[in-house]
C-alpha positions in Angstrom: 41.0 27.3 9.6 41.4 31.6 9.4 38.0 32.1 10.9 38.4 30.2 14.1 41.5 29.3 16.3 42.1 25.9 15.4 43.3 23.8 12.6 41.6 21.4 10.5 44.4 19.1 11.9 43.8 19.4 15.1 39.8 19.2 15.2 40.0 15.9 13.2 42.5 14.4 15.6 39.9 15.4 18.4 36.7 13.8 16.7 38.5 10.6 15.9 40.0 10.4 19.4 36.8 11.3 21.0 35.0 8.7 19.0 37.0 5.9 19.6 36.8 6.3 23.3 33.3 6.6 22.5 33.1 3.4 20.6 35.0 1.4 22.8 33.4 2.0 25.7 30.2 1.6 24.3 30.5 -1.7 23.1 31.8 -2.3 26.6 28.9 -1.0 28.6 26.5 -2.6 26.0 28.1 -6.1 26.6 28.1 -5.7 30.9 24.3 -4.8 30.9 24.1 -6.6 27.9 21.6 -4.3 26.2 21.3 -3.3 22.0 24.0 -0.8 21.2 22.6 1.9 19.0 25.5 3.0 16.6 23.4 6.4 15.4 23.5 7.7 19.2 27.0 6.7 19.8 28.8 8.8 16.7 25.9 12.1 17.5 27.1 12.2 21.4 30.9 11.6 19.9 30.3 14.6 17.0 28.3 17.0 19.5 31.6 16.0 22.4 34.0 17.3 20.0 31.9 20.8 19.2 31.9 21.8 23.0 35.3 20.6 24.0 38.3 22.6 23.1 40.2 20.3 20.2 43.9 19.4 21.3 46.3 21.9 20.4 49.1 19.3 20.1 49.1 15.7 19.9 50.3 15.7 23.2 47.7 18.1 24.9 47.5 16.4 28.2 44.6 18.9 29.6 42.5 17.9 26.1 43.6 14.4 26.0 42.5 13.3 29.6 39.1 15.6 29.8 37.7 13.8 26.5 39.1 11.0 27.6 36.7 10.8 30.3 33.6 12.9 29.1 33.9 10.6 26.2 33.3 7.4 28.7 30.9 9.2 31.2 28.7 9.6 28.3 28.8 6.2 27.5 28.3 5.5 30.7 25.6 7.3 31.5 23.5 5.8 28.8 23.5 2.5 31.1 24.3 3.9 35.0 22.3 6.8 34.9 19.1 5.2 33.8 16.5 4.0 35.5 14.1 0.4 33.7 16.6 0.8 30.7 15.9 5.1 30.3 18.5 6.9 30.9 17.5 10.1 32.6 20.6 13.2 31.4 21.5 14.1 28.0 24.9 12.1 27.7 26.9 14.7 26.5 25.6 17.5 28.9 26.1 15.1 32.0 29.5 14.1 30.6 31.4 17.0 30.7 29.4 18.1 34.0 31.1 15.6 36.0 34.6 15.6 34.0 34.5 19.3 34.8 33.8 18.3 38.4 36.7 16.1 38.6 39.5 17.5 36.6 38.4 21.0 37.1 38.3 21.7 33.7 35.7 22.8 31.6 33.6 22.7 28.0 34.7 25.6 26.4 31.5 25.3 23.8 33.6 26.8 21.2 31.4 25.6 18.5 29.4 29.3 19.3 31.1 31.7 17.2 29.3 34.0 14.6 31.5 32.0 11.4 29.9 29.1 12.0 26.2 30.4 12.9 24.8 29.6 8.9 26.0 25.9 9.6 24.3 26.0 13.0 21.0 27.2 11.4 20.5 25.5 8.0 21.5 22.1 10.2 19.5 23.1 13.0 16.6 23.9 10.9 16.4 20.7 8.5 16.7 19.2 12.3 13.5 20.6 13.6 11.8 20.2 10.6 12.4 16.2 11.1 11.7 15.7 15.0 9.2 18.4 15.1 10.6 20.2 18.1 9.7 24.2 17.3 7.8 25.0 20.5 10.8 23.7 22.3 13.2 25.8 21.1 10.9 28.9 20.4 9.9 29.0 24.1 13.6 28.5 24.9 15.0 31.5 22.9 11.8 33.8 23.5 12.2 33.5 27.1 16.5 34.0 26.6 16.3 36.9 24.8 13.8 38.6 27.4 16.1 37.4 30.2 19.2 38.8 28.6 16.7 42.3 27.8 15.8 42.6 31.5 19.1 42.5 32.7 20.3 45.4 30.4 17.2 47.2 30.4 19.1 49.8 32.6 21.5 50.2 29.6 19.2 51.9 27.3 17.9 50.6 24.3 21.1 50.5 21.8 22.8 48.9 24.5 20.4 46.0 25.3 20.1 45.3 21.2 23.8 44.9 21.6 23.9 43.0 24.5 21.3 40.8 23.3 22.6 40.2 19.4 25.7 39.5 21.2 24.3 37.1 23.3 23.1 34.9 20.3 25.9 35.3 17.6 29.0 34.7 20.0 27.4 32.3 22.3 26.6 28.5 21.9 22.9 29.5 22.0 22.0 28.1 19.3 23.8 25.6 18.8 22.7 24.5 22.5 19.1 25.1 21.3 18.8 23.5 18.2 21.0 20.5 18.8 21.3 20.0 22.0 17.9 20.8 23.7 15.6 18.8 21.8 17.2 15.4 21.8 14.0 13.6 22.0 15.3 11.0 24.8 15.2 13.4 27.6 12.8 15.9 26.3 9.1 15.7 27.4 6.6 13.9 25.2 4.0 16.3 24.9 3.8 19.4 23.4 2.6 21.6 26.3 5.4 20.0 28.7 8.3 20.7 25.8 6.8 24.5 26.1 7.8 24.6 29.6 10.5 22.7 29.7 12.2 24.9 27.0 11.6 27.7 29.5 13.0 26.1 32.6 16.3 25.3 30.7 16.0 29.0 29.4 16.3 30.7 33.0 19.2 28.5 34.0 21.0 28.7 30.6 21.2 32.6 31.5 24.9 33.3 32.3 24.0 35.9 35.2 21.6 33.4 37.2 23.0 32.6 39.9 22.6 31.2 42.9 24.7 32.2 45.9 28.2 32.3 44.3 27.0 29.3 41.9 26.7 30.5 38.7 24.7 27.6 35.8 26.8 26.4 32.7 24.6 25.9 29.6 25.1 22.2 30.4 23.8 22.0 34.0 20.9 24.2 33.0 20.3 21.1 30.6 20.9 18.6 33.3 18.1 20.4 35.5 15.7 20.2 32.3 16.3 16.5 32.1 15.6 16.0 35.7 11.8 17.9 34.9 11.5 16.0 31.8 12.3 12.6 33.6 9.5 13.7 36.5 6.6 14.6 33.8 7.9 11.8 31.5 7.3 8.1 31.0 9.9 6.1 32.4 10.7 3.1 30.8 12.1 1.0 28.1 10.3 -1.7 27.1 11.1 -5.2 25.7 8.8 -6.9 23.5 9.0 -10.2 22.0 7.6 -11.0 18.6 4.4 -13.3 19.5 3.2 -13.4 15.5 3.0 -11.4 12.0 0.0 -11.3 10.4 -0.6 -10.4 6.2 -3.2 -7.8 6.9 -2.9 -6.2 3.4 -0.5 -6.1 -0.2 2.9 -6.2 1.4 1.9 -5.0 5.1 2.2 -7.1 8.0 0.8 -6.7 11.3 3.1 -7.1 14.1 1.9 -8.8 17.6 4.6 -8.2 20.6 4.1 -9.4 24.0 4.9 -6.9 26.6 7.3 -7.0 28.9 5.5 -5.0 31.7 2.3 -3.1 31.8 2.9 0.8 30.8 0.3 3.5 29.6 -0.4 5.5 26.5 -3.2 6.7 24.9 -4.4 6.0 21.6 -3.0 7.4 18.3 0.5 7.6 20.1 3.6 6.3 18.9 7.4 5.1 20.1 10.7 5.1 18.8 12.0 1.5 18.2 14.9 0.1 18.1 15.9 -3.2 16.3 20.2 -4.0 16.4 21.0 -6.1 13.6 24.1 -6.5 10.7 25.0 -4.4 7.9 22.9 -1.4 9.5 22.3 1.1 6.5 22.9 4.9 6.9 19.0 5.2 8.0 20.4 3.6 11.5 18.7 0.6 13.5 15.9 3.2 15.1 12.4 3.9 13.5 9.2 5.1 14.8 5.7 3.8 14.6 2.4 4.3 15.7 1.2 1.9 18.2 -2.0 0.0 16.4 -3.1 -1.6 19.2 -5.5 0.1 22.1 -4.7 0.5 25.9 -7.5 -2.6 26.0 -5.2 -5.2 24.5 -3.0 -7.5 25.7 -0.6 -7.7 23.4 1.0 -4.5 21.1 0.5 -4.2 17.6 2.2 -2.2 15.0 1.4 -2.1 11.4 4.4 -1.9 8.8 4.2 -1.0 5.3 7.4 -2.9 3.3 8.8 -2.2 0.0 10.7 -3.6 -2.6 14.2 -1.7 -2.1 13.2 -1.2 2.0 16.4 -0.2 4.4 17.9 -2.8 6.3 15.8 -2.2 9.5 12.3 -3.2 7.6 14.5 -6.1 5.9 15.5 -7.4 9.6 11.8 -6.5 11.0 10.4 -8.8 8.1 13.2 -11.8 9.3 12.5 -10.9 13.2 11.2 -14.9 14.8 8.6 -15.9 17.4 10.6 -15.0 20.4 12.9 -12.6 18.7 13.1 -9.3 20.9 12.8 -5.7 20.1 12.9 -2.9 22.3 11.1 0.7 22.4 10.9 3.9 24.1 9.6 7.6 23.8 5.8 7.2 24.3 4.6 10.2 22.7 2.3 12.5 20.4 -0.6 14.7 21.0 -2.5 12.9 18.0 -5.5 11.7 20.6 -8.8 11.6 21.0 -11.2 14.8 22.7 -12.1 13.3 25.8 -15.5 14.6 24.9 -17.3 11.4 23.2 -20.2 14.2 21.6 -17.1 15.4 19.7 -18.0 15.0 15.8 -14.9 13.6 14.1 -13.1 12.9 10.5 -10.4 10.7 10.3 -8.4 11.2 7.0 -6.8 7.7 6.7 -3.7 7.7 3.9 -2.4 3.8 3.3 -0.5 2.7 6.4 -1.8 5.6 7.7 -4.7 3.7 9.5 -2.5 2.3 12.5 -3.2 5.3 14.7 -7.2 5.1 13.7 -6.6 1.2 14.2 -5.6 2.0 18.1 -8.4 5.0 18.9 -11.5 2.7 16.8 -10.2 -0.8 18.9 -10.3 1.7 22.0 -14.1 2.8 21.1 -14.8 -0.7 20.5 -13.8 -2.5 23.7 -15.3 0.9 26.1 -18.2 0.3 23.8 -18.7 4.2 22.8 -20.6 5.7 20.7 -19.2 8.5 18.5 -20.1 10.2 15.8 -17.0 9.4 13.3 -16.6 9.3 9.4 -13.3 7.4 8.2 -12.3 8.3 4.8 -10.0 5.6 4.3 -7.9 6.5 0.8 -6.0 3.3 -0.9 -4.6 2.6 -4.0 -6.3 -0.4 -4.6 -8.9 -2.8 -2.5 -5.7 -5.5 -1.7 -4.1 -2.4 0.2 -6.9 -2.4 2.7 -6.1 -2.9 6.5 -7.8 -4.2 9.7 -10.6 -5.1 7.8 -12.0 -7.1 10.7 -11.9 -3.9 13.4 -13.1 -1.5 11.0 -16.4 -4.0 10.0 -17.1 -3.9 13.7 -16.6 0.0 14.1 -20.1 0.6 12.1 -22.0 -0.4 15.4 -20.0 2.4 17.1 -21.0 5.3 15.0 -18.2 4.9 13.0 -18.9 5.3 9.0 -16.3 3.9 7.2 -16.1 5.2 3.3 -12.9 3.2 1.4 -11.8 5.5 -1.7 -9.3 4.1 -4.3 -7.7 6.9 -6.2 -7.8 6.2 -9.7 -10.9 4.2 -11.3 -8.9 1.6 -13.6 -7.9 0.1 -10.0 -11.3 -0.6 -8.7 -12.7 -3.7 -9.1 -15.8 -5.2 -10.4 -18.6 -4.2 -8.3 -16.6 -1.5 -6.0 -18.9 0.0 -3.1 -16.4 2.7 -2.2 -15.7 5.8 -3.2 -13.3 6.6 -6.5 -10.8 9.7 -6.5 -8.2 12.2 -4.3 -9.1 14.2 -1.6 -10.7 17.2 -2.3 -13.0 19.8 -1.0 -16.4 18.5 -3.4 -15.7 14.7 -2.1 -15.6 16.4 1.6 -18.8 18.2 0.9 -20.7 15.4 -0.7 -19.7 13.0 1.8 -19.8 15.1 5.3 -22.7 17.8 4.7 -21.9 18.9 8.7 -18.1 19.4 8.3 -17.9 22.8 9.8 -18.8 21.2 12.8 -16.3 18.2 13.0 -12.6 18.4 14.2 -10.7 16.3 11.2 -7.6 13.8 12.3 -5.0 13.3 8.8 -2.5 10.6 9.1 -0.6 9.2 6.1 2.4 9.9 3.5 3.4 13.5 4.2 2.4 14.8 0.8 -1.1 13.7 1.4 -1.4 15.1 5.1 0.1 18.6 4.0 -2.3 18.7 0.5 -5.1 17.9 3.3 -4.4 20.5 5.5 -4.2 22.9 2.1 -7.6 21.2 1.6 -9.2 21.8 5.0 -7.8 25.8 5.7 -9.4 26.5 2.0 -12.6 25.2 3.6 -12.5 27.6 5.9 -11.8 25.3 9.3 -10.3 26.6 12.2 -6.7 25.5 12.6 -7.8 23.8 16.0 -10.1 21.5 14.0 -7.3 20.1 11.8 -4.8 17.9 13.6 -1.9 16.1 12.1 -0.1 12.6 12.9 3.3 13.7 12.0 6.2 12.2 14.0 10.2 12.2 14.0 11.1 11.0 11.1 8.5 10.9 8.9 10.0 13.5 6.6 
């Protein structure tokens, strides 16, 4: 390709012959443990395996053809043997070529970190973040791999340890290893404050210097040494449901009641990644992620889904999904919680579907039989779009005022109680005369939660009084 040392040829050969391995053995494992194969994770783990191993230089490379060979089936593999209640603990690729290095003595050559290809790495990386919401985690990562690298050379003098250092990033996997690999959600911690340290852990191996003894860490064993922190400070499980009933709780939105397979623990306002196999999968993939509607009280698990007229092919087989009919989630995680403090005076800013995670923290105040001191704005297009009508009747003997505002007046109807109009700083006035004092919760569509947040800074809140349900994937 002129800019790096191997053809066009030759890296396509390699991706197709790393995939297929890939696929096959997928499908294999899938069938012996007889779990859902997720197509979306199979062709990333097959992509990122062909950026990290050196592509064939022939079609008879044995050295390439036998070390992809097996990293491509170890990370396969290790999706099903290296999991504990259906998680699997090591990012697949990183624990791949860890143990096909170990056994054929070769090793990931990472070439993907050169300088000609750091704008790809970037935009990519970027667009990336902005979707699973993983800054912290690489911020703390880089911050603390750039002063590692400066201490080191700090005996250098100053030119020297810029040089070192910009040398460090632009002809080194860095960030590649950063932005792609590092943050796959699966074996990352849940919470924000773990991810932070996490990042740096990973960060202090990832260093090419450290070493212990006359072991010296590859970028991919400092990841498998994250994973094994994330899987301690992590939940642990993947759970099975089964589809006990859906419920019409609103114009085109259905509640959803799954039995559990096991207990497990989360707290309110949380959410999982979820993943449904079925045919004719659509380039949006078979995985989603909801809030969990119901509370830590409940039996069973609720989640509320929104469906539309041209939905993807997972809310068409969600909406077809039987009594009985199995789905399967993981990833427990969000910071979008209540204070632990009950005397905490609170907003919720609900947007459409947006209720589910006010559904799960108002059924929790219900069944501990708190009292807070709550005001639910609660912002639909018309009255047929209102949700959990039932739980939020009952929440105004909890100190819970609920306030229903339909945006445009032509869509009220006749004799209308609630409130008419958008979001804006007079209705937040009007309505909550105290609202200096109140921390404010927005969940909905992501235009409405970033024109709130626009709303509540030109207010003059505190940024620690405005928190956001935004998860992977809602952008």
């Amino acid at each position: 390709m002129g800019l790096i040392p191997y053809t066009s040829f030759h890296i396509v050969i390699s991706v197709l012959y790393i995939t297929f391995f890939s696929w096959v053995t997928n499908i294999l494992f899938s069938k012996i443990f007889k779990a859902p194969t997720n197509i979306e994770s199979l062709y990333i783990t097959a992509l990122i395996l062909s950026f990290i191993i050196t592509p064939t230089q022939s079609l008879f490379d044995l050295n390439f053809l036998w070390f992809a060979f097996l990293s491509a089936i170890l990370a396969s593999a290790s999706k099903y043997i290296f999991a504990i209640r259906k998680k699997h603990i090591f990012n697949p690729v990183a624990i791949a070529v860890l143990v096909a290095g170990i056994l054929t003595g070769q090793a990931a050559s990472w070439w993907v970190g050169t300088v000609y290809l750091i704008p790809v790495v970037v935009i990519f990386g970027l667009i990336l973040l902005r979707k699973i919401l993983r800054f912290e985690l690489v911020v703390s990562f880089l911050l603390v791999f750039i002063v590692s690298i400066l201490t080191i050379h700090q005996y250098f003098g100053f030119l020297n340890m810029i040089s070192f250092t910009s040398k460090a990033i632009l002809y080194s996997p860095v960030l590649f290893f950063a932005f792609i690999m590092l943050t796959e959600p699966l074996t990352s911690p849940t919470t924000r404050w773990m991810r932070i340290v996490y990042g740096i852990i990973v960060a202090i191996f990832f260093d090419p210097l450290f070493h212990i003894g006359t072991l010296y860490f590859t970028p991919e064993l400092a990841l498998v040494i994250g994973n094994t922190f994330s899987f301690i400070v992590s939940p642990k499980t993947k759970l099975v449901f089964l589809l006990k009933e859906k419920v019409k709780i609103a114009f085109n939105t259905y509640d959803f009641v799954f039995r559990k397979d096991r207990h497990f623990s989360f707290k309110p306002g949380q959410y999982m990644e979820w993943t449904l196999p079925h045919n004719n999968i659509d380039n949006r993939g078979n995985r989603r992620y909801f809030t969990i509607a119901s509370s830590p009280t409940e039996e069973n698990m609720h989640i509320g889904v929104k469906f539309y007229s041209k939905g993807s092919s997972f809310k068409k087989s969600l909406m077809t999904m039987s009594n009985g009919d199995v789905i399967t989630a993981s990833q427990i995680s969000g910071d979008f919680i209540l204070p632990k403090d009950i005397n905490k005076k609170l907003v919720f800013l609900a947007g459409g579907i947006g209720i589910t995670p006010f559904r799960s923290m108002i059924k929790n105040i219900i069944d501990k039989r708190e009292q807070r001191d709550i005001y639910l704005l609660y912002f639909i297009n018309s009255a047929k779009d209102i949700a959990y009508t039932e739980i939020l009747n009952k929440a105004k003997g909890f100190g819970i005022n609920v306030i229903y505002i339909i945006a445009n007046v032509s869509d009220a109807p006749d004799g209308w109680n609630g409130e008419v109009g958008y979001l804006n700083i007079k209705m937040i006035k009007r309505i909550i005369p105290d609202f200096r004092e109140r921390i404010f919760y927005i969940s909905g569509p992501h235009a409405m939660v970033k024109a709130g947040e626009k709303i509540l800074h030109n207010l003059g809140l505190k940024k620690k009084q405005i928190k956001s349900d935004f998860f992977p994937g809602l952008v």
